[in-house]
C-alpha positions as CSV (number, residue, x, y, z in Angstrom):
1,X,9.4,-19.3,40.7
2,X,9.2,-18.3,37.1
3,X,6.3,-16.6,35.4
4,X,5.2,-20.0,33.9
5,X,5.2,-21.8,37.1
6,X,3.7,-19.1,38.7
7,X,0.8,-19.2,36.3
8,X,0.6,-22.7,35.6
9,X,0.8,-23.8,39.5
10,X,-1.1,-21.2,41.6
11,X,-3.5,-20.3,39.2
12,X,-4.3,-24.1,37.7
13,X,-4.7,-22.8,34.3
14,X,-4.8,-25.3,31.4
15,X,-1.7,-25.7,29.1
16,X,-4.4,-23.6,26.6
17,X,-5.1,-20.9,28.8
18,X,-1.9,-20.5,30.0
19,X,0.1,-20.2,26.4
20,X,-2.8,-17.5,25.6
21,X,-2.8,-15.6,28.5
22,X,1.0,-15.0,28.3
23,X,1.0,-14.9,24.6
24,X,-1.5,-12.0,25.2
25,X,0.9,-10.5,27.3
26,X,4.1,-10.5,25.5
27,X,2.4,-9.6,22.6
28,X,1.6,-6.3,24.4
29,X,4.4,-5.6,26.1
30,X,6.9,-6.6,22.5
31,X,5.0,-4.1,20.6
32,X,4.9,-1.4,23.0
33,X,8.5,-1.9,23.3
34,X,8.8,-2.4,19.5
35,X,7.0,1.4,19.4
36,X,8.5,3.3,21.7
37,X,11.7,1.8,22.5
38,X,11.3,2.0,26.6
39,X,13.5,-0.3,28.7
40,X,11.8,-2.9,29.9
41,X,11.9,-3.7,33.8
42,X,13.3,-6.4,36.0
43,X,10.4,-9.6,37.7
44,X,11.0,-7.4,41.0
45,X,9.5,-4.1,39.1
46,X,6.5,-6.7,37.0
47,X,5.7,-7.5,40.4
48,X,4.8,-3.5,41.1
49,X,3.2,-3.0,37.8
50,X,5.9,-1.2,36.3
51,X,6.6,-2.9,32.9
52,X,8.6,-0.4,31.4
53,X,10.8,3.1,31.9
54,X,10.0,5.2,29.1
55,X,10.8,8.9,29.5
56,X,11.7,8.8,33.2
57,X,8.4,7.6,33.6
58,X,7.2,4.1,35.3
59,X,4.7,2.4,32.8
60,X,2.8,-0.7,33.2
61,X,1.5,-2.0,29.6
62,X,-2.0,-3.7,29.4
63,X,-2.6,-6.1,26.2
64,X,-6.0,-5.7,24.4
65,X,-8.7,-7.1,25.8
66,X,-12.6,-8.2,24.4
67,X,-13.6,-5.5,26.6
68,X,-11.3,-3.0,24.6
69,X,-13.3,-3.9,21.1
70,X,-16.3,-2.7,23.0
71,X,-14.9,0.3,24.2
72,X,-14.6,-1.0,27.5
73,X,-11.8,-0.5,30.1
74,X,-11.3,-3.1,33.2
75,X,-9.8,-1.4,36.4
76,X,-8.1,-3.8,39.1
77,X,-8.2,-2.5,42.3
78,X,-7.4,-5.2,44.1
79,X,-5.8,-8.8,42.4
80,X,-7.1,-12.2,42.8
81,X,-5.1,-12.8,45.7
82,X,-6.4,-9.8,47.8
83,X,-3.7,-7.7,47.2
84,X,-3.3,-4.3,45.5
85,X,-4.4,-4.2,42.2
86,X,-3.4,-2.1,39.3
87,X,-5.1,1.2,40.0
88,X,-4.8,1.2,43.6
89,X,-2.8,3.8,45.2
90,X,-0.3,1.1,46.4
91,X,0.7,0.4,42.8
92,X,4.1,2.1,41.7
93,X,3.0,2.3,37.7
94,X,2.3,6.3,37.0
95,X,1.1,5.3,33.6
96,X,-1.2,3.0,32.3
97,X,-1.2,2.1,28.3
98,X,-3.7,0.1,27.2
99,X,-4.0,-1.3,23.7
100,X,-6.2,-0.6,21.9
101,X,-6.9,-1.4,18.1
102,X,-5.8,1.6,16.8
103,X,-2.9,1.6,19.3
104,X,-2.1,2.4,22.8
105,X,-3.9,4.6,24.7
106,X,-1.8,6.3,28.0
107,X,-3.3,7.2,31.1
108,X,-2.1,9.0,33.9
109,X,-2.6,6.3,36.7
110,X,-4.0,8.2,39.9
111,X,-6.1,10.3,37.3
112,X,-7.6,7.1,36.0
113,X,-8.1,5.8,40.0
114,X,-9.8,9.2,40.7
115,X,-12.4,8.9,37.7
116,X,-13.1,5.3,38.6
117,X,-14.0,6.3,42.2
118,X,-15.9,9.2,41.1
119,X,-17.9,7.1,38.7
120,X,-18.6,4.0,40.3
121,X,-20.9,4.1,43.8
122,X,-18.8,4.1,46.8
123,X,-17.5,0.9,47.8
124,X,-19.3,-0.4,51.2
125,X,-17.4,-3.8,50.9
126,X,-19.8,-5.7,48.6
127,X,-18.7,-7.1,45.4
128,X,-21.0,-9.1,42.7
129,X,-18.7,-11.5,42.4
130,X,-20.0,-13.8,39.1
131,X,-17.8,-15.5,36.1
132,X,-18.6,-14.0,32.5
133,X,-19.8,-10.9,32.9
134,X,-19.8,-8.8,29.7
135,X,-18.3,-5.5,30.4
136,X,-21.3,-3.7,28.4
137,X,-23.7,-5.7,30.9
138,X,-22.4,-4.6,34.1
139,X,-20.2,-0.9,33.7
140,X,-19.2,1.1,36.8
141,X,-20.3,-1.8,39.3
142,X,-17.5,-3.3,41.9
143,X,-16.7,-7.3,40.2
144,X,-15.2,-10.2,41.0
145,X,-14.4,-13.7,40.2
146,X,-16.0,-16.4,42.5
147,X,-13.2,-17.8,43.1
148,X,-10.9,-14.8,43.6
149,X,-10.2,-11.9,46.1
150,X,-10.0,-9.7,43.0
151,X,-12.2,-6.4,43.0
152,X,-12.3,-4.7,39.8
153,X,-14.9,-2.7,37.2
154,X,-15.2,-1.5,33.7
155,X,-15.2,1.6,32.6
156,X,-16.9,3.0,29.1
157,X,-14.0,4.5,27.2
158,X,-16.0,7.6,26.6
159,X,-16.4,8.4,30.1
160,X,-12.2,8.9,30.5
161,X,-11.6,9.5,27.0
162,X,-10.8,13.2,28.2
163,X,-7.4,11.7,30.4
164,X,-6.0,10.2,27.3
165,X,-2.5,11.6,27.4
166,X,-1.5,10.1,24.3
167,X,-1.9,7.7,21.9
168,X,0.9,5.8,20.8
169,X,-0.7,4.3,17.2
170,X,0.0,1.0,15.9
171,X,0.6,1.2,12.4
């Protein structure tokens, strides 16, 4: 099944939604490519969260995101459909980069899982689980969609700024 069917059929996204959310994507992923020449990865690798080889090193690229303007970060532990998210140890990126305005920001993965869990109360299994939340309204608190098995949170920027490898600026 390609990406668009993928999208369009199990997720039931409008024709709307669905251009933006992988315009969003590409977007991200062209320009990082565009910036640091890295060889992009095969569907079997997208699947793991690896996006992109660059320097030996599996990278999964993150497009920008409202939450980014606020100086937000969203960690996925666990996706929509229950499985491993992101930032869980399952995942096979070691490096995150998310863009930002200025440009991308990289992370170290499992350093950016360990702060999240370090940060955020431990989880006992309950998620607030509500559409729209603001990332400014509810930081470090385990979220989800209504309708999803997704469990994820934001994170201020300021509070991981310190495991900012690099920043690869957009100019």
């Amino acid at each position: 099944m390609s990406l668009h069917d993928y999208l369009k059929n199990s997720l039931k996204l409008s024709p709307e939604r669905l251009a933006h959310v992988k315009k969003m994507g590409t977007d991200a992923e062209a320009l990082f490519k565009e910036l640091t020449n890295a060889t992009k990865t095969e569907t079997e690798d997208d699947k793991k969260y690896i996006d992109f080889i660059w320097h030996d090193r599996k990278i999964d690229v993150k497009g920008l995101k409202r939450s980014h303007e606020y100086g937000y970060i969203l960690i996925e532990m666990q996706n929509r459909w229950g499985y491993h998210g992101w930032c869980a140890k399952q995942s096979k990126a070691e490096f995150i980069a998310f863009l930002f305005p200025e440009g991308f920001h990289v992370f170290d993965k499992d350093a950016l899982r360990k702060r999240t869990l370090e940060i955020c109360e431990p989880y006992d299994g309950s998620v607030h689980r509500q559409m729209g939340v603001m990332c400014y309204e509810m930081p470090n608190v385990w979220l989800g969609r209504p309708n999803g098995q997704d469990i994820f949170t934001y994170l201020r920027l300021s509070d991981c700024e310190d495991l900012i490898l690099g920043t690869i600026p957009v100019s």
